[in-house]
N, CA, C and O atoms as a Tinker XYZ file with bonds, in Angstrom:
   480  protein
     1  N    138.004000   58.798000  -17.627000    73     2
     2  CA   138.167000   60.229000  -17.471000    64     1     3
     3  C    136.798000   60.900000  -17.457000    63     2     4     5
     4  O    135.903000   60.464000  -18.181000    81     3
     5  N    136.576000   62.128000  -16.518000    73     3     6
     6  CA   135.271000   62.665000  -16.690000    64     5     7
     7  C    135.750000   63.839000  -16.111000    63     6     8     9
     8  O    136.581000   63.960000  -15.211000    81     7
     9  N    134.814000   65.132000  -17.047000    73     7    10
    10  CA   134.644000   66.203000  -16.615000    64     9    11
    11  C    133.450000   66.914000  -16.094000    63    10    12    13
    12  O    133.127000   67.798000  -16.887000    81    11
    13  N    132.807000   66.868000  -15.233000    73    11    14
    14  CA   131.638000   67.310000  -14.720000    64    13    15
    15  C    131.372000   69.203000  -14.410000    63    14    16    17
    16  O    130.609000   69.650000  -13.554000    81    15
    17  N    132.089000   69.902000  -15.204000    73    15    18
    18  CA   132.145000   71.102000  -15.446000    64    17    19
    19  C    131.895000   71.478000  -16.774000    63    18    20    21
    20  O    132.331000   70.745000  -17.662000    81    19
    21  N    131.064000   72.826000  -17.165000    73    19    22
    22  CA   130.645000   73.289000  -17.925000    64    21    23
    23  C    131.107000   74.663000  -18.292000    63    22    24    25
    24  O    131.309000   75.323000  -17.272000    81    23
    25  N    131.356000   75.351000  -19.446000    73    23    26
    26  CA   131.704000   76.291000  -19.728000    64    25    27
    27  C    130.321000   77.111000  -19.847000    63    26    28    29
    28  O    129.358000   76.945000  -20.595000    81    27
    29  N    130.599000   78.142000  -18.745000    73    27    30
    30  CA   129.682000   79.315000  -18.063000    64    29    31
    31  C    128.855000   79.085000  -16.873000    63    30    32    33
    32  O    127.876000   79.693000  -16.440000    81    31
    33  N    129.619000   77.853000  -16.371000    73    31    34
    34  CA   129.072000   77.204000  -14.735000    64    33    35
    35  C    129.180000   78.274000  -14.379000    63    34    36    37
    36  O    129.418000   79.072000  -15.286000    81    35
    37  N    129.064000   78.918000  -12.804000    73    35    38
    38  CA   129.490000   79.975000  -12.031000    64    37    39
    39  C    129.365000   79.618000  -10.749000    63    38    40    41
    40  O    128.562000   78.687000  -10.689000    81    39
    41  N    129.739000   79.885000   -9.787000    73    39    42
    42  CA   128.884000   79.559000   -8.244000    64    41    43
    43  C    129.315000   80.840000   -7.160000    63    42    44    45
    44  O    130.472000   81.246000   -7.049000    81    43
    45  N    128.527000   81.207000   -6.640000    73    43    46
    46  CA   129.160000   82.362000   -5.370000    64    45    47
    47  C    129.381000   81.441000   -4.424000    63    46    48    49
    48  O    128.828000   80.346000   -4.532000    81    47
    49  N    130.346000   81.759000   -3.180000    73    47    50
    50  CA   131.124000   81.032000   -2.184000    64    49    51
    51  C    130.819000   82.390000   -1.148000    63    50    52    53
    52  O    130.388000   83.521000   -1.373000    81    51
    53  N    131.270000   81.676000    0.103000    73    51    54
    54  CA   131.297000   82.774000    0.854000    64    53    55
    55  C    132.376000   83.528000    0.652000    63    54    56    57
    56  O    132.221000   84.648000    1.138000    81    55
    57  N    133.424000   83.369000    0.124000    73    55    58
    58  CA   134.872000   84.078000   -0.021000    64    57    59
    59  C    134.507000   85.131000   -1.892000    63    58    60    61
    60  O    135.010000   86.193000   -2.259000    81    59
    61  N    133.804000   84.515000   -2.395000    73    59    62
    62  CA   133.898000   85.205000   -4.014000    64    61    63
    63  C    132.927000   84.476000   -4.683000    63    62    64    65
    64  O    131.954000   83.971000   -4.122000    81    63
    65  N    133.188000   84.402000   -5.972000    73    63    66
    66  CA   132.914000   83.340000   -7.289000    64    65    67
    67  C    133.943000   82.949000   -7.879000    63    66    68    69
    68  O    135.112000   83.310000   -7.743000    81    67
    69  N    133.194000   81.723000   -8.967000    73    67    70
    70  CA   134.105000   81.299000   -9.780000    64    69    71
    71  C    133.139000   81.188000  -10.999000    63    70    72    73
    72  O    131.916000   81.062000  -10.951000    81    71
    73  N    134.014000   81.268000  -12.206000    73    71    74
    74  CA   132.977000   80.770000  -13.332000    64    73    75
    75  C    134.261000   79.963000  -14.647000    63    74    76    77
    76  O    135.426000   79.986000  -15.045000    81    75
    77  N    133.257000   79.493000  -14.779000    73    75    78
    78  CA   133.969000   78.288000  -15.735000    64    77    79
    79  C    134.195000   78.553000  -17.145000    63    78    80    81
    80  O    133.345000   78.155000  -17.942000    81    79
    81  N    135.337000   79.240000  -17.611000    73    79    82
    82  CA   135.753000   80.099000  -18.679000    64    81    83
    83  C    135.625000   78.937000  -19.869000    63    82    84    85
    84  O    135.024000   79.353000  -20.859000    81    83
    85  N    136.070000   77.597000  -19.947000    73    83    86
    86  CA   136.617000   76.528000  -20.740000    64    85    87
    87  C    136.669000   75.208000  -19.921000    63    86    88    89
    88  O    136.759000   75.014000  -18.709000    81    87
    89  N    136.600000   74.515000  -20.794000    73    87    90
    90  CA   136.912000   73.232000  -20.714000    64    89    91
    91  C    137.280000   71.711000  -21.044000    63    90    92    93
    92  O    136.732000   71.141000  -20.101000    81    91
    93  N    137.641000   71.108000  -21.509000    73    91    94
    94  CA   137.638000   69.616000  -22.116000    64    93    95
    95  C    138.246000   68.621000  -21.463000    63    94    96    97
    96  O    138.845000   68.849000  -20.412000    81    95
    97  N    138.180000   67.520000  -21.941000    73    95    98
    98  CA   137.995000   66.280000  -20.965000    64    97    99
    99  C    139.137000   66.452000  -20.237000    63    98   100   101
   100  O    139.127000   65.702000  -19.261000    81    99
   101  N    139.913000   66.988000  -20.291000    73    99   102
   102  CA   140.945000   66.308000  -18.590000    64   101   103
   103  C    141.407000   68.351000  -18.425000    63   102   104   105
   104  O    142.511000   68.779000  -18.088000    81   103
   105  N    140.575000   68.928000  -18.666000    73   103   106
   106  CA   140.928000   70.049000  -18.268000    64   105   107
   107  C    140.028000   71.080000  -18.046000    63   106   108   109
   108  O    139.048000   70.999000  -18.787000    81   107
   109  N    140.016000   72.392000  -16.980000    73   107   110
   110  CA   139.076000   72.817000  -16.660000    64   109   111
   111  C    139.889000   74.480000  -16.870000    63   110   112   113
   112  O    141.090000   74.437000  -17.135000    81   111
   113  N    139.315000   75.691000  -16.765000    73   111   114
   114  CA   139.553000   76.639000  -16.494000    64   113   115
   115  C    138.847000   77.475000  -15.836000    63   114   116   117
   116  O    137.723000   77.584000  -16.326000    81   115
   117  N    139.037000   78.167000  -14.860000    73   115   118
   118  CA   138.110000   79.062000  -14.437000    64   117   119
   119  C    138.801000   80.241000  -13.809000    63   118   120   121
   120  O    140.011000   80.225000  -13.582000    81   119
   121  N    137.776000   81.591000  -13.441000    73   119   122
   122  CA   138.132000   82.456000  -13.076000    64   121   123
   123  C    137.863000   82.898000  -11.937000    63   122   124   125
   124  O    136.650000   82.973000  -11.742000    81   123
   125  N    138.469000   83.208000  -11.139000    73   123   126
   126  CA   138.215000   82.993000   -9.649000    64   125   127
   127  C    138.499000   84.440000   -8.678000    63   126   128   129
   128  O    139.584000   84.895000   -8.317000    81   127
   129  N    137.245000   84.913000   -8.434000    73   127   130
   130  CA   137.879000   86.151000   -7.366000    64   129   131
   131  C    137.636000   85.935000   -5.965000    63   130   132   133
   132  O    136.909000   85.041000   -5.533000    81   131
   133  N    138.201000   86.693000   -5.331000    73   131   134
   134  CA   138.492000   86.432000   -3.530000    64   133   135
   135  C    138.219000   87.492000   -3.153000    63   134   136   137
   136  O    139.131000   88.317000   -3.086000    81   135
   137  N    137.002000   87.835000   -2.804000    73   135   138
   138  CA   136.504000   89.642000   -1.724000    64   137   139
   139  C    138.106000   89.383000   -0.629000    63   138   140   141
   140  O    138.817000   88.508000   -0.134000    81   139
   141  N    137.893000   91.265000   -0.794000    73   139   142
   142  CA   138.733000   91.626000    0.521000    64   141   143
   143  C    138.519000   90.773000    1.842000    63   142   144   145
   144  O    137.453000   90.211000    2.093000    81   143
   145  N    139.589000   90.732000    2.628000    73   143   146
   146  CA   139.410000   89.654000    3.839000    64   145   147
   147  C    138.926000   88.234000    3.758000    63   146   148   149
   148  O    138.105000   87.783000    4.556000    81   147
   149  N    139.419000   87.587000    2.842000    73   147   150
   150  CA   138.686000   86.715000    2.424000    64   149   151
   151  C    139.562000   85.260000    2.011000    63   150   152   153
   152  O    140.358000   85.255000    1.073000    81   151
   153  N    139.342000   84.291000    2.686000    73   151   154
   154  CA   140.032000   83.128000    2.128000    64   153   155
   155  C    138.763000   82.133000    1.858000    63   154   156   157
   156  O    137.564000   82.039000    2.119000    81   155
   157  N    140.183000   81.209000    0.919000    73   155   158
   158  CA   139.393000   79.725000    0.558000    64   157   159
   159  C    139.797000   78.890000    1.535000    63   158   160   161
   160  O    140.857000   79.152000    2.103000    81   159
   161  N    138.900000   77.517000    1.991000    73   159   162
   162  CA   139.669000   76.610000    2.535000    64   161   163
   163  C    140.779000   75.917000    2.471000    63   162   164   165
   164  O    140.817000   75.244000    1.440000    81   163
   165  N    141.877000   75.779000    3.277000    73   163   166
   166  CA   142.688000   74.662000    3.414000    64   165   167
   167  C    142.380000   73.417000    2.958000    63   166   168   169
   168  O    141.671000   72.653000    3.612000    81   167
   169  N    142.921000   73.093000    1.723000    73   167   170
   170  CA   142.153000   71.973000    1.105000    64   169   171
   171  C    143.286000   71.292000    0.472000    63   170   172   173
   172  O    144.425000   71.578000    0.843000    81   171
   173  N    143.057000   70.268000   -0.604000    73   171   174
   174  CA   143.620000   69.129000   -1.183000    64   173   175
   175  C    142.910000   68.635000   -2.446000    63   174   176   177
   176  O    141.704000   68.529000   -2.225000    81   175
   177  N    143.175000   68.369000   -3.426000    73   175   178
   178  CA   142.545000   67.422000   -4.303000    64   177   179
   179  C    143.355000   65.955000   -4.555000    63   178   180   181
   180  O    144.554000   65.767000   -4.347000    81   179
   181  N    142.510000   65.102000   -4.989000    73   179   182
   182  CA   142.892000   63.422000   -4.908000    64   181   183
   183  C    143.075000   63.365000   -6.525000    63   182   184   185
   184  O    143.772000   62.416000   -6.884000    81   183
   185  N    142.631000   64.119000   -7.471000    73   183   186
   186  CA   142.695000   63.482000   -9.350000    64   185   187
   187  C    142.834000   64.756000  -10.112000    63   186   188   189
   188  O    142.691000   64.818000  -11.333000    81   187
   189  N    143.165000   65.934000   -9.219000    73   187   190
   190  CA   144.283000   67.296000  -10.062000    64   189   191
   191  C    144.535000   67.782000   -9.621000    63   190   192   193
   192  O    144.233000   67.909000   -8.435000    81   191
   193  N    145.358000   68.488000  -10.304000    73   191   194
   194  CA   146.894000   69.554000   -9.839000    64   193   195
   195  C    146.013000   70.635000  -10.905000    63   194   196   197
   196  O    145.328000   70.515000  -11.921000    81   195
   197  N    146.527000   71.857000   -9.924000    73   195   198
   198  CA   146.385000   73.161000  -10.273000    64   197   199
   199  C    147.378000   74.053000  -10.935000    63   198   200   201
   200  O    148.484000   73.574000  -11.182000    81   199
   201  N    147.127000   75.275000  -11.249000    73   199   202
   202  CA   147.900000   76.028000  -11.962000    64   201   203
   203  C    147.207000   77.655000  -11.680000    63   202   204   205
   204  O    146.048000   77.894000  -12.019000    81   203
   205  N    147.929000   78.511000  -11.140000    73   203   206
   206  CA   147.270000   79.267000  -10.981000    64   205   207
   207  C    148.445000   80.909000  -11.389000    63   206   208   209
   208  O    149.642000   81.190000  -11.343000    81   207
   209  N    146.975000   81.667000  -11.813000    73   207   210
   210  CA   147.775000   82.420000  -12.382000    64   209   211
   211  C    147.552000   84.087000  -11.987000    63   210   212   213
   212  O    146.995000   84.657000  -12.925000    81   211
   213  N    147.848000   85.000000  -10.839000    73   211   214
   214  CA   147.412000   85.942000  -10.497000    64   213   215
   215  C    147.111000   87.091000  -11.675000    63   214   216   217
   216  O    147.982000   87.415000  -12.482000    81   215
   217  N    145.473000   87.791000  -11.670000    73   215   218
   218  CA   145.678000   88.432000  -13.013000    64   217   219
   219  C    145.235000   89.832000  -12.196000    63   218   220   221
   220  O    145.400000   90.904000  -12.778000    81   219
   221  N    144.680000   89.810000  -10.861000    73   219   222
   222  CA   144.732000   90.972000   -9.960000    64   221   223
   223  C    144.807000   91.039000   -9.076000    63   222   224   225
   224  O    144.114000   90.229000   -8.461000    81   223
   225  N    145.558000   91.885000   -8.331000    73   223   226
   226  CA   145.381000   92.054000   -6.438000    64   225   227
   227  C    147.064000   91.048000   -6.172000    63   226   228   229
   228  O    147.924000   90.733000   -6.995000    81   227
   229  N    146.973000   90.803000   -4.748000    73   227   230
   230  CA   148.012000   90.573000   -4.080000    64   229   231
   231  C    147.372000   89.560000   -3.121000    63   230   232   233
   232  O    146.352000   89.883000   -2.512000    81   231
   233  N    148.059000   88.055000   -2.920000    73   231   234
   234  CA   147.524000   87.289000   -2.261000    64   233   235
   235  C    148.442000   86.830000   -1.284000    63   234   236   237
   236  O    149.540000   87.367000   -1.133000    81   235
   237  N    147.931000   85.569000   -0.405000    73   235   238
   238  CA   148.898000   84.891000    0.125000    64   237   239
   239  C    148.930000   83.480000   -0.336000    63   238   240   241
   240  O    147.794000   83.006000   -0.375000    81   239
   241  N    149.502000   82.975000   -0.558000    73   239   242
   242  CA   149.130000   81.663000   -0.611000    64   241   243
   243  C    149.767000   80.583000    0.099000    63   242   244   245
   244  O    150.991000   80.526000    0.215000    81   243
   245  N    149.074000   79.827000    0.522000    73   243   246
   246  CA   149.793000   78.543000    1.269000    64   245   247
   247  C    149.826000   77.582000   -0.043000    63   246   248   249
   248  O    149.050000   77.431000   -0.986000    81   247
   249  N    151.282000   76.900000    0.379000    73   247   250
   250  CA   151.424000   75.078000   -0.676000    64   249   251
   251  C    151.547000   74.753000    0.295000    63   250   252   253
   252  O    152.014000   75.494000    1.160000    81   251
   253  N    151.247000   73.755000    0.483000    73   251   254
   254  CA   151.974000   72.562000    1.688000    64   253   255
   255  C    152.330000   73.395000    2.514000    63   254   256   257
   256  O    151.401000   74.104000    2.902000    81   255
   257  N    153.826000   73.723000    3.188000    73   255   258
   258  CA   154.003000   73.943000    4.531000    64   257   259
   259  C    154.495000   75.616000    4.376000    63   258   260   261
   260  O    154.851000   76.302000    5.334000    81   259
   261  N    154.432000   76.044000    3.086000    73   259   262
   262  CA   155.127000   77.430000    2.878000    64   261   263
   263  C    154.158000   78.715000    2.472000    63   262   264   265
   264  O    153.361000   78.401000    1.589000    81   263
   265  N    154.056000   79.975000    2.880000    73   263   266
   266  CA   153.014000   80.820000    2.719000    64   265   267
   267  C    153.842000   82.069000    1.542000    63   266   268   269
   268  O    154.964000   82.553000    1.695000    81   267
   269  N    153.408000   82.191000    1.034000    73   267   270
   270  CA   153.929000   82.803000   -0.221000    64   269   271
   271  C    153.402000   83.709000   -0.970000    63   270   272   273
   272  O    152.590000   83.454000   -1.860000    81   271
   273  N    153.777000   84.750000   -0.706000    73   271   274
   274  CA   153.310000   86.246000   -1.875000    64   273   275
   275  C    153.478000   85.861000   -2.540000    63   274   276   277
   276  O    154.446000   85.244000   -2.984000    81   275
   277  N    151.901000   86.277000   -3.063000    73   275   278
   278  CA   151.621000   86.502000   -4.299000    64   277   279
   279  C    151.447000   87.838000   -5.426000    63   278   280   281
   280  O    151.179000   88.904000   -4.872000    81   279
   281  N    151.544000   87.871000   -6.580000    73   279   282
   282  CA   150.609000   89.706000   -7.054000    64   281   283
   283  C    150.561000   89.464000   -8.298000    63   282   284   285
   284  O    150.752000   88.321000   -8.713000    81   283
   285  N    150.300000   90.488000   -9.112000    73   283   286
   286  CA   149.943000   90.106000  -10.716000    64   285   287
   287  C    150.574000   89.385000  -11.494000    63   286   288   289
   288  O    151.563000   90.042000  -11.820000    81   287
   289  N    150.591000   88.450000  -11.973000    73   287   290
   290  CA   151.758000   88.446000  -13.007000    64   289   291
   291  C    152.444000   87.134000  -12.356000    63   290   292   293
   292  O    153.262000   86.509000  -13.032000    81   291
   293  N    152.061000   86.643000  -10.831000    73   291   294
   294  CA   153.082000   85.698000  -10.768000    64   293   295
   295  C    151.988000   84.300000  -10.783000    63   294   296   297
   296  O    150.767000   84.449000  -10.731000    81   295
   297  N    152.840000   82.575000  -10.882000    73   295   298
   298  CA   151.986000   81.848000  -10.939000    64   297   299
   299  C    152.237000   80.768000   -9.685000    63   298   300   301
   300  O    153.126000   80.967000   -8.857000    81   299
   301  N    151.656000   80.002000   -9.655000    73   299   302
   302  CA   151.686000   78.552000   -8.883000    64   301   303
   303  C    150.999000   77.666000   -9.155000    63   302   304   305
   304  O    149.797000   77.580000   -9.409000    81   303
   305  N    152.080000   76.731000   -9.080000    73   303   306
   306  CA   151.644000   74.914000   -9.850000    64   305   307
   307  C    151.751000   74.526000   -8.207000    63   306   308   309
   308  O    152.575000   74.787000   -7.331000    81   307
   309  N    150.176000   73.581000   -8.261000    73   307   310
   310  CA   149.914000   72.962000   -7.011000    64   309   311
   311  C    149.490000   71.399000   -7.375000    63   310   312   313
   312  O    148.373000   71.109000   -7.802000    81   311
   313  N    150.696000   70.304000   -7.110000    73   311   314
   314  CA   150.405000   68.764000   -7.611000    64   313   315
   315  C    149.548000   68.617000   -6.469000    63   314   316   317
   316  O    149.586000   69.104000   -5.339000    81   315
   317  N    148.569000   67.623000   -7.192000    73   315   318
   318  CA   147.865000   66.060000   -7.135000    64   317   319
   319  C    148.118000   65.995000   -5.365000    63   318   320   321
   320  O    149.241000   65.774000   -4.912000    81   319
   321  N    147.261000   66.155000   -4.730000    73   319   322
   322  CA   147.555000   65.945000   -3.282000    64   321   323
   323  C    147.783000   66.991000   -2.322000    63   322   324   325
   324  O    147.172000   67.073000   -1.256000    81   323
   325  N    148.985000   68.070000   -2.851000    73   323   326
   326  CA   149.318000   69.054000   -2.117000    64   325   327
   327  C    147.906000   70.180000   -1.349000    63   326   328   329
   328  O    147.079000   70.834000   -1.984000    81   327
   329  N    148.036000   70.082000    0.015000    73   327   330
   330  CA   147.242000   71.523000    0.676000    64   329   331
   331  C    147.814000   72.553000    0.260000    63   330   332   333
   332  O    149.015000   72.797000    0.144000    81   331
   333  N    146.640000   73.345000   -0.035000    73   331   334
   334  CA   146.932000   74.816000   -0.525000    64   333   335
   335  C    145.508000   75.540000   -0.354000    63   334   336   337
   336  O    144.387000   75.037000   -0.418000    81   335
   337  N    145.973000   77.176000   -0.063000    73   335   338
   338  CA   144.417000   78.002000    0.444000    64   337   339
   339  C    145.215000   79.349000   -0.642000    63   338   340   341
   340  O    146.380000   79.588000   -0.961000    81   339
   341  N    143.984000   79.942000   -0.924000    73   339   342
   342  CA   144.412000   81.742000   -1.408000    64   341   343
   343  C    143.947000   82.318000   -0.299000    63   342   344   345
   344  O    143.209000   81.676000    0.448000    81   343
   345  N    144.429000   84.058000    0.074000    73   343   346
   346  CA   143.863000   84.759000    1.157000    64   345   347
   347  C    144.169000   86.088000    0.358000    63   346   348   349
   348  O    145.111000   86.557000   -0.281000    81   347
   349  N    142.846000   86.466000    0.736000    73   347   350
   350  CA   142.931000   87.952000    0.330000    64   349   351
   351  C    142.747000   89.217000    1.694000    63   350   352   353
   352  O    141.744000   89.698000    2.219000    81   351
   353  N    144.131000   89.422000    1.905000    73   351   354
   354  CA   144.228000   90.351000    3.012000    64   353   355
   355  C    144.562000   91.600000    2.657000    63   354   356   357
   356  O    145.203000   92.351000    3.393000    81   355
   357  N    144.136000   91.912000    1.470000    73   355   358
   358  CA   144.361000   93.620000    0.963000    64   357   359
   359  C    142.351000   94.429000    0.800000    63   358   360   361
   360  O    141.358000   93.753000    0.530000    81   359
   361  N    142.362000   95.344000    0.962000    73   359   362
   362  CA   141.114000   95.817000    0.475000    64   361   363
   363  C    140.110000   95.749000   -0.851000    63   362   364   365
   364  O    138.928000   96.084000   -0.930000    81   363
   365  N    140.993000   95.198000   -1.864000    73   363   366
   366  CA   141.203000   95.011000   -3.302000    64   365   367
   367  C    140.382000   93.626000   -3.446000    63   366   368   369
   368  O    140.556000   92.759000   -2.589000    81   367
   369  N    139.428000   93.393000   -4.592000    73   367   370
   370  CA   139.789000   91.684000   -4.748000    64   369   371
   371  C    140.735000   91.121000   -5.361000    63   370   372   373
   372  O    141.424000   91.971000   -5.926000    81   371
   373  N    141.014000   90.328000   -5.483000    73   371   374
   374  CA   141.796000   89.249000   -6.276000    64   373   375
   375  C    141.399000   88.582000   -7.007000    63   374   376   377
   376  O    140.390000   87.929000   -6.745000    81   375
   377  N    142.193000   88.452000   -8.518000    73   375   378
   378  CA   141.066000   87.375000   -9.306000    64   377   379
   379  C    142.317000   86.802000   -9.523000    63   378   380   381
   380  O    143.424000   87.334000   -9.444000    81   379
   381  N    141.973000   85.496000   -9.844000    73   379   382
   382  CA   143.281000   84.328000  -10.315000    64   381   383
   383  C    142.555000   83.754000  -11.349000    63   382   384   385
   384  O    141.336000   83.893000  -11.449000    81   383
   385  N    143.420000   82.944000  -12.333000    73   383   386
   386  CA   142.640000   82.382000  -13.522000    64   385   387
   387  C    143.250000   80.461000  -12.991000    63   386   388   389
   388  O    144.404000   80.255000  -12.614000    81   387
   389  N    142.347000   79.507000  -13.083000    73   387   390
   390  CA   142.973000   78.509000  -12.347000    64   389   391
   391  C    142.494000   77.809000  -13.705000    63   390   392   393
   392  O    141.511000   77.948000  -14.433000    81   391
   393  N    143.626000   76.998000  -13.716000    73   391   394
   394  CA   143.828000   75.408000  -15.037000    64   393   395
   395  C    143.985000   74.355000  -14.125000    63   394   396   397
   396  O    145.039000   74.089000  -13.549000    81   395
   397  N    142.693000   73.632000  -13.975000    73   395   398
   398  CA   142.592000   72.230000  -13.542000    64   397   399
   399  C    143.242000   70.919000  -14.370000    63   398   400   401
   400  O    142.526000   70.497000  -15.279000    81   399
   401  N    143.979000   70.522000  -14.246000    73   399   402
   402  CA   144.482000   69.501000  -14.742000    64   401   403
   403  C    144.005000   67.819000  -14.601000    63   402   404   405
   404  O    144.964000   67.400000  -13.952000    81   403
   405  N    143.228000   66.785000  -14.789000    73   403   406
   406  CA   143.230000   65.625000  -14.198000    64   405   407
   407  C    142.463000   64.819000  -14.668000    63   406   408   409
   408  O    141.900000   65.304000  -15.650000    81   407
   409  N    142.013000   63.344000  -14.353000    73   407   410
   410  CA   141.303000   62.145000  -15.033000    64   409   411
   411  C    140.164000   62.361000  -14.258000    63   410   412   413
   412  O    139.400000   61.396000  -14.261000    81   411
   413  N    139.737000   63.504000  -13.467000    73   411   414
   414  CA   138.332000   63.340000  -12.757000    64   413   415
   415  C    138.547000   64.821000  -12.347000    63   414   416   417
   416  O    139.354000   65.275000  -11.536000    81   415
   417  N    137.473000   65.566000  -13.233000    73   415   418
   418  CA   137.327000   67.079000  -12.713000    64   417   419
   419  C    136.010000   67.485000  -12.087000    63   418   420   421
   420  O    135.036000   67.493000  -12.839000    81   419
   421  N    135.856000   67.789000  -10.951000    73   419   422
   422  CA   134.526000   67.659000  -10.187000    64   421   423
   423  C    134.544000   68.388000   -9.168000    63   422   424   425
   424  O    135.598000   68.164000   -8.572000    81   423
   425  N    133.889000   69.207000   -8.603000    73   423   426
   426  CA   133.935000   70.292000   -7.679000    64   425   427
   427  C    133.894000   69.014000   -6.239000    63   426   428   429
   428  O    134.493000   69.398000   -5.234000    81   427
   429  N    133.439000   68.042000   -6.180000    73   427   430
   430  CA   133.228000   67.317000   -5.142000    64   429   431
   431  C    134.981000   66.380000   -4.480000    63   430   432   433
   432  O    135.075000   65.593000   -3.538000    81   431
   433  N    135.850000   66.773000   -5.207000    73   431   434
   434  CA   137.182000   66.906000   -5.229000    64   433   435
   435  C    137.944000   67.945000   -4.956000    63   434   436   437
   436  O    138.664000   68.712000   -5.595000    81   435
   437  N    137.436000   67.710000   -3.232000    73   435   438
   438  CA   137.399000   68.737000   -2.612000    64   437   439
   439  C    137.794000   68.372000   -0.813000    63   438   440   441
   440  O    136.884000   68.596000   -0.014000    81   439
   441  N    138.759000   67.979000   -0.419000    73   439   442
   442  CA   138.917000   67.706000    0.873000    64   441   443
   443  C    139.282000   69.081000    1.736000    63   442   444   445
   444  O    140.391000   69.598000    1.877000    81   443
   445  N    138.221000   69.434000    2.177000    73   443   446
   446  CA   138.956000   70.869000    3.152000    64   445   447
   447  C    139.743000   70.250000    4.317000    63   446   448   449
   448  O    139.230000   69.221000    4.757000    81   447
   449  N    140.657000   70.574000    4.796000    73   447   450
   450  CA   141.391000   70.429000    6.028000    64   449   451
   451  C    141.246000   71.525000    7.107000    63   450   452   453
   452  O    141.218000   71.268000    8.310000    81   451
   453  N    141.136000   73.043000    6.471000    73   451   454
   454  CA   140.289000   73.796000    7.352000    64   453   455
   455  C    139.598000   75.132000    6.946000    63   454   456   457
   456  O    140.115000   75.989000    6.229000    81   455
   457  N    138.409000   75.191000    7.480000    73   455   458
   458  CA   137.589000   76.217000    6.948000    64   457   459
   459  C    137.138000   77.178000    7.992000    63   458   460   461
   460  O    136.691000   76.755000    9.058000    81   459
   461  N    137.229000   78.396000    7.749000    73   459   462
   462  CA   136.365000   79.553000    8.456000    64   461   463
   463  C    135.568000   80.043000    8.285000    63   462   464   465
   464  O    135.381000   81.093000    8.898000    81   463
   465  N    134.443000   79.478000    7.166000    73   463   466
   466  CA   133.058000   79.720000    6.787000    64   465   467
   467  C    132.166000   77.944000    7.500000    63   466   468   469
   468  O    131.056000   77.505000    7.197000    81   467
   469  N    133.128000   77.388000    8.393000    73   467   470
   470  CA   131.945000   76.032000    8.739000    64   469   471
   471  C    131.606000   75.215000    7.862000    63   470   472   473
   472  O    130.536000   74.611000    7.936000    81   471
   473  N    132.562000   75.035000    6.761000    73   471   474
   474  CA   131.968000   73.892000    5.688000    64   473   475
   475  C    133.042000   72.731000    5.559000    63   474   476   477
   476  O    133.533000   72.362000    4.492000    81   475
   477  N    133.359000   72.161000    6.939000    73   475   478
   478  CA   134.022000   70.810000    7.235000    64   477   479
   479  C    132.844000   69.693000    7.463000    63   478   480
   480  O    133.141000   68.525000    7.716000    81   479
């Protein structure tokens, strides 16, 4: 098992930041906002499942093959494998609070399937 995240990591993205609220060995937390107009890649992880928990704004979200409102207050569990993107198509940002779950937590656990910032 390894966690290669730190509590008060941070990183800007072209879509937002994230910063790394908590952590211990098979678990991660972080806080995650999405600028207006703004998505993450179409992606996948291979060694965790997510948990995500809207704490502002209104999103979309893709699981696998279904696109799904989102807004405060609601959550989504994303297993071990499943594609999934956030989109922020309101003027507002969005922040989500995400619980990494897994035997290998590592930002490099990271398969995009598709991106609109060019980072395939």
């Amino acid at each position: 098992m390894s966690n290669n995240y730190q509590r008060g990591q941070k990183d800007t993205r072209p879509w937002g930041t994230w910063e790394v609220l908590d952590c211990g060995e098979t678990y991660c937390v972080k806080r995650i906002k999405v600028t207006p107009g703004s998505k993450l890649s179409l992606q996948l992880h291979h060694h965790r499942a997510e948990h995500w928990i809207i704490v502002q704004g209104s999103a979309l979200v893709t699981l696998g093959e279904e696109i799904l409102p989102k807004k405060t207050n609601d959550h989504i569990f994303i297993p071990i494998g499943v594609k999934h993107r956030i989109e922020n198509k309101t003027t507002d940002d969005v922040i989500f609070i995400e619980v990494q779950a897994g035997d290998n937590l590592d930002e490099n656990d990271i398969v995009r399937l598709e991106d609109i910032y060019g980072r395939i």
